[in-house]
DSSP file (Angstrom, degrees, kcal/mol; ACC not computed):
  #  RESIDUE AA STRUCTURE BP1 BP2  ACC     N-H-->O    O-->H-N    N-H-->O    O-->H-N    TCO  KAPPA ALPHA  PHI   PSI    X-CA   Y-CA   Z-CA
    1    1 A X              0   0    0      0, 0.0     2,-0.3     0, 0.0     0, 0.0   0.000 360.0 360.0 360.0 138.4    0.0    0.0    0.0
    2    2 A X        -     0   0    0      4,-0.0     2,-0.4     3,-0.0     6,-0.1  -0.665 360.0-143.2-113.3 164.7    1.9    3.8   -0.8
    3    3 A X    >   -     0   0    0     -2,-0.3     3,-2.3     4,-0.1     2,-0.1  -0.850  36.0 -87.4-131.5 136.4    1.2    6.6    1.3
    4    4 A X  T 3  S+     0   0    0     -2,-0.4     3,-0.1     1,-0.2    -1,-0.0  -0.220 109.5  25.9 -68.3 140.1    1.0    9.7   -0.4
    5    5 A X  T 3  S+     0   0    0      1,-0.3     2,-0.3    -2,-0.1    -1,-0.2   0.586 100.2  99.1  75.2   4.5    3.9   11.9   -1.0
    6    6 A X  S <  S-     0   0    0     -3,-2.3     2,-0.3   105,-0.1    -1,-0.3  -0.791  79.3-124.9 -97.6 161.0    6.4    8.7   -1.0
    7    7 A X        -     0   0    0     -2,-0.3    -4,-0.1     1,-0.2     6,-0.0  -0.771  18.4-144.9 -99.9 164.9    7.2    7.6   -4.1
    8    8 A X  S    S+     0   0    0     -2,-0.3     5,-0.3     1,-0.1    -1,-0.2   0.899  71.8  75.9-105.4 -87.1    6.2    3.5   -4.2
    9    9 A X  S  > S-     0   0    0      3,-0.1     4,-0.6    -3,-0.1     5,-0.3   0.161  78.3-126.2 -45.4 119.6    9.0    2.2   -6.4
   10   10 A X  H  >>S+     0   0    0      2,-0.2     4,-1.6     3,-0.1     5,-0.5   0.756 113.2  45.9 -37.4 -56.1   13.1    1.5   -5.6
   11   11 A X  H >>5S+     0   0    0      1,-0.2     4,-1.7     2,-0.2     3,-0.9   0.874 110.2  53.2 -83.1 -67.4   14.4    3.5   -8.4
   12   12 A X  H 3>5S+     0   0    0      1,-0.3     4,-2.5     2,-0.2     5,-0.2   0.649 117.3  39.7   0.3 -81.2   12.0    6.2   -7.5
   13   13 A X  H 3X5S+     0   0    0     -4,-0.6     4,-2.9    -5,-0.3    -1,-0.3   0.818 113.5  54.3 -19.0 -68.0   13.4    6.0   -4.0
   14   14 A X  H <X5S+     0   0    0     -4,-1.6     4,-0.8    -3,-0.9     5,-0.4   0.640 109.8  49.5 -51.9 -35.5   16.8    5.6   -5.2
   15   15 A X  H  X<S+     0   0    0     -4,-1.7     4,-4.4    -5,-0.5    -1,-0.2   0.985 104.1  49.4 -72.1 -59.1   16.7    8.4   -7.0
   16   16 A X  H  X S+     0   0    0     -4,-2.5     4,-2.0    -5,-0.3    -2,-0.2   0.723 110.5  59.9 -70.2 -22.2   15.3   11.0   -4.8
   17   17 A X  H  X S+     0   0    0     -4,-2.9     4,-0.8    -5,-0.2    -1,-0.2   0.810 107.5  39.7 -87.1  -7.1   18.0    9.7   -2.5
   18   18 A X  H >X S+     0   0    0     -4,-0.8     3,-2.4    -5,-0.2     4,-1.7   0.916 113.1  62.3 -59.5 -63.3   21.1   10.5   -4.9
   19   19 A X  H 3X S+     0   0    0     -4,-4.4     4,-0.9    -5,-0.4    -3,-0.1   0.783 108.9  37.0 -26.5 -61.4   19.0   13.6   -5.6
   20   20 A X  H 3X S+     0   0    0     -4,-2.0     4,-0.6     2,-0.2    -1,-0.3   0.644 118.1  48.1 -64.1 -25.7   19.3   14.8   -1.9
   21   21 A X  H X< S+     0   0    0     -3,-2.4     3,-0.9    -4,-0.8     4,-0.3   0.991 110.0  52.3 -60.5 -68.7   23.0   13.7   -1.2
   22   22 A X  H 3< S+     0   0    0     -4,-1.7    -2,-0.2     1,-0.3    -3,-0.1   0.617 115.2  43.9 -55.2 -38.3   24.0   15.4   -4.6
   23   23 A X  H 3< S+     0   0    0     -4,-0.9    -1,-0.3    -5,-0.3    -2,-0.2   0.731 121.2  39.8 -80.7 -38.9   21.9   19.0   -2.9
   24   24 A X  S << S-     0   0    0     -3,-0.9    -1,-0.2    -4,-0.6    -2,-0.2   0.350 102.1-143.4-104.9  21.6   23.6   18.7    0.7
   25   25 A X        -     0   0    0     -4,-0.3    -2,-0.1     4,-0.1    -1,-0.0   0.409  35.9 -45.0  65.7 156.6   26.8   17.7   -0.2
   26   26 A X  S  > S-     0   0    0     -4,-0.1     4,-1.3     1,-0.1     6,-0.1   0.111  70.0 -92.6 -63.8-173.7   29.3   15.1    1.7
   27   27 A X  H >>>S+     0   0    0      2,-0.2     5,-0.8     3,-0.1     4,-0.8   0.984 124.6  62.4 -75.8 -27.8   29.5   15.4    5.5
   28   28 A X  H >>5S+     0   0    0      1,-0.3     3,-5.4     3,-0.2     4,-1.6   0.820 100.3  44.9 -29.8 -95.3   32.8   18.0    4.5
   29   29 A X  H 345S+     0   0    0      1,-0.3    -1,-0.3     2,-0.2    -2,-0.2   0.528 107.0  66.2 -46.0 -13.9   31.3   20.4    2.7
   30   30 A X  H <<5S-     0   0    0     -4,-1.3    -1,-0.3    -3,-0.6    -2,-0.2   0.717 119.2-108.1 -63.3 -23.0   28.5   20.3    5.7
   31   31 A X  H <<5S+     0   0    0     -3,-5.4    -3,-0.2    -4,-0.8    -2,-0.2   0.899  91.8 122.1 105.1  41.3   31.2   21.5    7.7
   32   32 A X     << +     0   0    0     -4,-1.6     2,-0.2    -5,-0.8    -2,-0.1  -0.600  52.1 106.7-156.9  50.4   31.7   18.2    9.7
   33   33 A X  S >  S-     0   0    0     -4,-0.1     3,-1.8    -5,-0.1     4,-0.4  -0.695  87.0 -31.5-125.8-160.2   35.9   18.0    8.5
   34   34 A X  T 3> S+     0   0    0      1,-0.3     4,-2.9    -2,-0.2     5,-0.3   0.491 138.0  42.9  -4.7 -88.8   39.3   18.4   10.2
   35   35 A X  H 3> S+     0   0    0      1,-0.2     4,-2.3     2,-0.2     5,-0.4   0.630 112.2  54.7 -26.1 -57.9   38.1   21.2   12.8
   36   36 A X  H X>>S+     0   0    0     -3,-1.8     4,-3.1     2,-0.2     5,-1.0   0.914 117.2  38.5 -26.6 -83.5   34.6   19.3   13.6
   37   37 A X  H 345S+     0   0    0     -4,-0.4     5,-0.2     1,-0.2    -1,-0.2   0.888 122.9  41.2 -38.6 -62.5   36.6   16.4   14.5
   38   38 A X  H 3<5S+     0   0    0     -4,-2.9    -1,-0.2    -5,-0.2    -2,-0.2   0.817 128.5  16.3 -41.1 -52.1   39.4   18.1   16.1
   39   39 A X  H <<5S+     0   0    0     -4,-2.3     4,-0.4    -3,-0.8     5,-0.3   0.731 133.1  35.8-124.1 -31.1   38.1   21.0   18.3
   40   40 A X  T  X>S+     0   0    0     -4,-3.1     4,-1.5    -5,-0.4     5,-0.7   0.912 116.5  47.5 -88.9 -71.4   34.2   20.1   18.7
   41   41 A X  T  4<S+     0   0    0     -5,-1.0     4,-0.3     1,-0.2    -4,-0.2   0.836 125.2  32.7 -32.3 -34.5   34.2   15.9   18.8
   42   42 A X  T  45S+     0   0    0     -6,-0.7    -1,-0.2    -5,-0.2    -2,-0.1   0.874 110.2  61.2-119.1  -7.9   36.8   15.9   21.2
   43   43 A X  T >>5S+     0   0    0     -4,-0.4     3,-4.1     2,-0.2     4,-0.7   0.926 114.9  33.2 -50.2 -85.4   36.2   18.9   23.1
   44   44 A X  H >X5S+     0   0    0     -4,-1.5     4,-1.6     1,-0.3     3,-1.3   0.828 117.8  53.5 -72.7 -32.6   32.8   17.9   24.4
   45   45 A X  H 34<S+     0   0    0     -5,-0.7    -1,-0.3    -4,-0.3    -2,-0.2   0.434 108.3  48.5 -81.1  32.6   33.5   14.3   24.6
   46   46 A X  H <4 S+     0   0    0     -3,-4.1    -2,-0.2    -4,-0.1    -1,-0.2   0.538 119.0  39.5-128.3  10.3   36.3   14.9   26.5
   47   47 A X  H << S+     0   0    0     -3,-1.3     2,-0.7    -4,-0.7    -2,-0.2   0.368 122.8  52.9 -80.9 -28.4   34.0   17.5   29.1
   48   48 A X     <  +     0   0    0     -4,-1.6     4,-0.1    -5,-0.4    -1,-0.1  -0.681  60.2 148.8-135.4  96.8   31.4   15.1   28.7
   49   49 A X        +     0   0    0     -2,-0.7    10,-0.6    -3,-0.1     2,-0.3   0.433  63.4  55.2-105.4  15.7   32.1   11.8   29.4
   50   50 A X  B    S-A   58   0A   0      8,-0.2     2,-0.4     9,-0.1     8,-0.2  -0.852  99.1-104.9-121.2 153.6   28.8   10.2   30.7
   51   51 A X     >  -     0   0    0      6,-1.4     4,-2.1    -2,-0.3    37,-0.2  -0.689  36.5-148.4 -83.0 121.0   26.0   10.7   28.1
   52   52 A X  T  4 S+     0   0    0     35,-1.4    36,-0.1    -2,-0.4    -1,-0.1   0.804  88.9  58.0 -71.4 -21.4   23.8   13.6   29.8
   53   53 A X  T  4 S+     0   0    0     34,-0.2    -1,-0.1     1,-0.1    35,-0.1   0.981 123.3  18.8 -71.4 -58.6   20.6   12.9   28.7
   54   54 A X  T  4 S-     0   0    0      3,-0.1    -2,-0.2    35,-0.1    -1,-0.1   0.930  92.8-144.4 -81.6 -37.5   20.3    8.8   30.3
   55   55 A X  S  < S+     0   0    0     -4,-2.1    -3,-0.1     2,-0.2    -1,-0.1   0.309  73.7  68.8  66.9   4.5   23.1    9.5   32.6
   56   56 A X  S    S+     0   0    0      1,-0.1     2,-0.4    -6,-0.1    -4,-0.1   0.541  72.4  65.6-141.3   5.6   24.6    6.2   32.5
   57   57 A X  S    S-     0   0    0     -6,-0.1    -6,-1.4     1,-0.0    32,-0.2  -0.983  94.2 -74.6-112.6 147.4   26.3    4.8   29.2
   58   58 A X  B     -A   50   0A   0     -2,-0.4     2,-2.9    -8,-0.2    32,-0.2   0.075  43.4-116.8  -7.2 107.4   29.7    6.4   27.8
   59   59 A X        +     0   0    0    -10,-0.6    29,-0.2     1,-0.2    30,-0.2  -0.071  53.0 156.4 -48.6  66.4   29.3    9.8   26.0
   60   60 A X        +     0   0    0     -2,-2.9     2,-0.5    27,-0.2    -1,-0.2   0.712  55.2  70.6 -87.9   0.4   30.6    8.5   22.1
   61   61 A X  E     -B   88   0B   0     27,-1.0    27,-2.6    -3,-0.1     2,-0.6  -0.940  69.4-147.5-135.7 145.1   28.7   11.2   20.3
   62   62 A X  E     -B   87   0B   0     -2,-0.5     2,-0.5    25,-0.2    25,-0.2  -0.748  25.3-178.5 -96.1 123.2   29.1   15.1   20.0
   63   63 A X        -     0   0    0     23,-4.6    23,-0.4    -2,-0.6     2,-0.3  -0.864  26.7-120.7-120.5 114.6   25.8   16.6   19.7
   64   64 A X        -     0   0    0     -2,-0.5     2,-0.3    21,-0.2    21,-0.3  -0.065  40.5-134.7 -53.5 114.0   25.0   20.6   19.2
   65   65 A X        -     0   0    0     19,-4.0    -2,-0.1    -2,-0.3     3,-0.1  -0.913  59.7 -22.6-148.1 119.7   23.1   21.7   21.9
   66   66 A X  S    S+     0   0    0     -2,-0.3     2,-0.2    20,-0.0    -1,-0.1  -0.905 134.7  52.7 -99.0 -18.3   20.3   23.6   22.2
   67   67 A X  S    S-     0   0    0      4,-0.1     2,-0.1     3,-0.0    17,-0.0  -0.635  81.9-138.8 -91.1 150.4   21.3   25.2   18.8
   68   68 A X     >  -     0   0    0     -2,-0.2     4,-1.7     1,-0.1    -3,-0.1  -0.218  36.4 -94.6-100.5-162.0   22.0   22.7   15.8
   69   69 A X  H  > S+     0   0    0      1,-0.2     4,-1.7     2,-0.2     5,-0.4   0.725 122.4  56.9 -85.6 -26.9   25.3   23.7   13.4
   70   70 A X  H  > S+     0   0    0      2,-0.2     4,-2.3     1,-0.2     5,-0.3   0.961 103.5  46.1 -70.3 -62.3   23.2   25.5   11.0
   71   71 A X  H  > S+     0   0    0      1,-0.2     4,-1.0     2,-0.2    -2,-0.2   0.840 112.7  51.5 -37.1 -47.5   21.5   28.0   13.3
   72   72 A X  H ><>S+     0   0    0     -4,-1.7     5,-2.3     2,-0.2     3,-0.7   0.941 108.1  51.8 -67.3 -43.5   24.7   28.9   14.8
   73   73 A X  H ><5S+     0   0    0     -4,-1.7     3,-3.2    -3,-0.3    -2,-0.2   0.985 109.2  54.8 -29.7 -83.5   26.6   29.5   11.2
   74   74 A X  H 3<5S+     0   0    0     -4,-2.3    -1,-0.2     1,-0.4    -2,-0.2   0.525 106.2  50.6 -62.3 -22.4   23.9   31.5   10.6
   75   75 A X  T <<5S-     0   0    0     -4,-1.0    -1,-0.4    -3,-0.7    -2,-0.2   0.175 110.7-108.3 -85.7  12.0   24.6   33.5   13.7
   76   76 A X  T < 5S+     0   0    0     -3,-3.2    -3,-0.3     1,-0.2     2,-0.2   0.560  78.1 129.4  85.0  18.0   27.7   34.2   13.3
   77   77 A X      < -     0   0    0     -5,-2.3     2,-0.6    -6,-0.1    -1,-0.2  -0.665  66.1-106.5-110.9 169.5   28.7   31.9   15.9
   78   78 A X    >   -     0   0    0     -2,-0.2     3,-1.1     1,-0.2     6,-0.1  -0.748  22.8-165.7-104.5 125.5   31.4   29.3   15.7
   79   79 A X  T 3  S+     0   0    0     -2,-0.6    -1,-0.2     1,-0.3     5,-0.1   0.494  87.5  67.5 -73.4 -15.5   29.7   25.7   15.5
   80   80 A X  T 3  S+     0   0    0    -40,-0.1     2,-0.3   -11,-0.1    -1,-0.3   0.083  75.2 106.2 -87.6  -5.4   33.2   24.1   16.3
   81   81 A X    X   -     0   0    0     -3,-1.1     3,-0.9     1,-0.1     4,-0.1  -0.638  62.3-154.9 -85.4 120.9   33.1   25.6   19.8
   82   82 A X  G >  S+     0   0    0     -2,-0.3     3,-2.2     1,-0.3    -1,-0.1   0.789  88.9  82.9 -86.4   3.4   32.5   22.9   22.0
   83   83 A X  G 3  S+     0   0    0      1,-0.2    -1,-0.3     3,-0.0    -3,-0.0   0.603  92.8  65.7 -60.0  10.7   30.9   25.2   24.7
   84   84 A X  G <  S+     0   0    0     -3,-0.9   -19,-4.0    -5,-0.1     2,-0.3  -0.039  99.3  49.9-136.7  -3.7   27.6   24.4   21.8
   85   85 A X    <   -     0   0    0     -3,-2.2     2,-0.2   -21,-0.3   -21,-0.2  -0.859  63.0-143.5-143.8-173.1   27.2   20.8   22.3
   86   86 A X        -     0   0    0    -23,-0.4   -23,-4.6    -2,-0.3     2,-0.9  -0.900  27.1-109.0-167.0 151.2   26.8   18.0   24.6
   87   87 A X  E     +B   62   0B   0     -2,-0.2   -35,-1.4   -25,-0.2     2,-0.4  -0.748  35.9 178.6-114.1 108.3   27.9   14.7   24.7
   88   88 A X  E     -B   61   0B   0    -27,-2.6   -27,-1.0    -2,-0.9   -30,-0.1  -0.780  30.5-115.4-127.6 144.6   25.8   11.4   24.2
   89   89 A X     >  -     0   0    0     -2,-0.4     4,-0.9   -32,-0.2   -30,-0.1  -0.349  51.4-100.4 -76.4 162.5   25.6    7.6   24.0
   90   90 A X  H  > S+     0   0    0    -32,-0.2     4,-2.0     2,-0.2     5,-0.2   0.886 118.2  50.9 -42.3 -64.1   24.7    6.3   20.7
   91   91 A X  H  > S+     0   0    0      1,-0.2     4,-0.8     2,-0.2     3,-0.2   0.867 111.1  45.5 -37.6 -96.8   20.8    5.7   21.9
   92   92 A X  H  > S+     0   0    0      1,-0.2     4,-1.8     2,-0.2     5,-0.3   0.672 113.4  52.5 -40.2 -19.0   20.2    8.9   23.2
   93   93 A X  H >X S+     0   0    0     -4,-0.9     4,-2.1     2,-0.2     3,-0.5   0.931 111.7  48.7 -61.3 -84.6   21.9   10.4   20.0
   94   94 A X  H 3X S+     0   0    0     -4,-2.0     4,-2.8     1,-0.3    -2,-0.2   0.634 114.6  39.1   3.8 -82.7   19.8    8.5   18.1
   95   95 A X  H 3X S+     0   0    0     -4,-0.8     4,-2.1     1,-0.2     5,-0.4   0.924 110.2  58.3 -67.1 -66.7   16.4    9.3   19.8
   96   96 A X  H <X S+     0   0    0     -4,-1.8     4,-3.6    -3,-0.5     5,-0.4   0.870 111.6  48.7 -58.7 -53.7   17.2   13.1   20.4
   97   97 A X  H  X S+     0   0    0     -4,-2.1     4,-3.0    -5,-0.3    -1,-0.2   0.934 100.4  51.9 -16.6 -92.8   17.6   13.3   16.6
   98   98 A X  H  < S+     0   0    0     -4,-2.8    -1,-0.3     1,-0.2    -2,-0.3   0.805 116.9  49.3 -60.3 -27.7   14.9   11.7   15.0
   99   99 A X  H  < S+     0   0    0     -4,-2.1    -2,-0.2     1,-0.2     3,-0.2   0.874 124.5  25.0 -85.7 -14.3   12.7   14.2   17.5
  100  100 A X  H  < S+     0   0    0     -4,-3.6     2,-0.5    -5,-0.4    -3,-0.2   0.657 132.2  41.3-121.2   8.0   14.3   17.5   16.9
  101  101 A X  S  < S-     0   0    0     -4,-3.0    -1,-0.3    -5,-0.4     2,-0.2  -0.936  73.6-178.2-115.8 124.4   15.7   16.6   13.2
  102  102 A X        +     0   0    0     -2,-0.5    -4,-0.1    -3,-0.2    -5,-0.0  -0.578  28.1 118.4-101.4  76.9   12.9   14.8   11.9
  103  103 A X        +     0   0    0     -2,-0.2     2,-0.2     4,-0.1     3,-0.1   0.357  21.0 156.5-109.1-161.8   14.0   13.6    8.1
  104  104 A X  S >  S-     0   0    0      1,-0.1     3,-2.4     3,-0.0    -2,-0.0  -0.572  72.0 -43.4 124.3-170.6   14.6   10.7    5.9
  105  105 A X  T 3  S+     0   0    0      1,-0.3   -85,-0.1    -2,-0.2    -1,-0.1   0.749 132.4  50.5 -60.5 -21.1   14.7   10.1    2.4
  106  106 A X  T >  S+     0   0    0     -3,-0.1     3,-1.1     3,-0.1    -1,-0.3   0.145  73.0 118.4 -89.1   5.3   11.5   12.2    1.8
  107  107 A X  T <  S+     0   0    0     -3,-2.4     3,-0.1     1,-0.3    -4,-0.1  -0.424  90.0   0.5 -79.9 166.0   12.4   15.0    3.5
  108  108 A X  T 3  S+     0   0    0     -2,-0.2     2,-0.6     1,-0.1    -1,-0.3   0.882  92.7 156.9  31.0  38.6   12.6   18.4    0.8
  109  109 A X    <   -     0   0    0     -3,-1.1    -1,-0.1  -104,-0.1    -3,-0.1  -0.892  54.6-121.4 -98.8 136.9   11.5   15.8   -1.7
  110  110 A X              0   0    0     -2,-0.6    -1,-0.1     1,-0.3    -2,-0.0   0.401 360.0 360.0 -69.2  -4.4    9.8   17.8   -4.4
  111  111 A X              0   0    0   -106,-0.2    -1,-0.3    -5,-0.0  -105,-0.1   0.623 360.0 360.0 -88.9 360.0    6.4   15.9   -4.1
């Protein structure tokens, strides 16, 4: 059964996900290279070394928080800062995500 506004068929699908890589670029050009890695990823996981949200598994992921990378770029502020994130197990990454990014292949797809 298709749900409206997905497209039903894999190359449909397949398509509109090239489509969307091809429009955002690789995670470089996102702004995610050297520095990212360097000054944000290991600043706050190495201030935050318990995941804050559950309080109890190993911090393995840098997350911007309460502003995401764009918003701050777009304030002039530097997204590379770690004082702008927070540090979270994989789960909580995960789940925090999908509620305040909410996406997938259909997201900006032109139907």
């Amino acid at each position: 059964m298709s749900r409206p506004g997905k497209p039903t068929c894999t190359q449909c699908r397949t398509r509109a996900n090239r489509d969307l890589r091809q429009r955002r670029g690789n995670s470089h050009r996102q702004g995610y290279g050297r520095a990212h890695r360097q000054r944000f990823r290991q600043g706050v996981l190495t201030r935050d070394r318990i995941c804050v949200v559950c309080r109890r598994a190993p911090a393995t992921e840098a997350d911007h928080y309460p502003l995401d990378r764009k918003t701050l770029t777009q304030m002039g502020l530097n997204p590379n800062d770690p004082e702008y994130g927070r540090g979270l197990c994989h789960s909580c990454h995960s789940s925090e995500s999908a509620r305040h990014q909410p996406g997938g292949w259909w997201k900006g797809a032109p139907w």
